[in-house]
N, C-alpha and C positions, 0 to 999 in steps of 0.2 A: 256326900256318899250315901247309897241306898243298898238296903240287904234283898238280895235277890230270892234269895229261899235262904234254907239251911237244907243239909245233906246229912242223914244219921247213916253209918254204913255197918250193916252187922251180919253176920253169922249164923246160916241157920240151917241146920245138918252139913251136908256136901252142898247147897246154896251160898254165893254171897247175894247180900238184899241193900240194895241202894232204896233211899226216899226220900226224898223230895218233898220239901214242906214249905209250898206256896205263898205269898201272902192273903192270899186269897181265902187260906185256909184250907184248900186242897191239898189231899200229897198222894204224890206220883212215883208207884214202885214199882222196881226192877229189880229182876234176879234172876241169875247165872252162876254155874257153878264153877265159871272161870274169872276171875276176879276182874280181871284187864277187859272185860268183853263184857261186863255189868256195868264198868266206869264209862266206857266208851258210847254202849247204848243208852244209857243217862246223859251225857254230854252233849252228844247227836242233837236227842229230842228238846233236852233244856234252849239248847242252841237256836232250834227251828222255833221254839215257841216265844223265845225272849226277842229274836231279832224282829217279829213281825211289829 
């Protein structure tokens, strides 16, 4: 088994803030102030980036 990233998700005004903490050491964030619509565009990208 391998860990793909971690995902911290928080709160920040009327924001949700998804990020993304690579192994790489990078992290990748996203934020919407609709909760399901900050998951999904996280998902998308992690998706297109992981499967390559």
């Amino acid at each position: 088994m391998e860990t793909v990233c971690y995902i911290e998700i928080i709160k920040d005004g009327q924001d949700f803030v998804a990020r993304a903490h690579m192994p790489d050491g990078t992290i990748k964030e996203y934020r919407h102030q609709v909760f399901e619509d900050v998951l999904t565009e996280m998902v998308v990208e992690l998706q297109e980036e992981l499967s390559e």
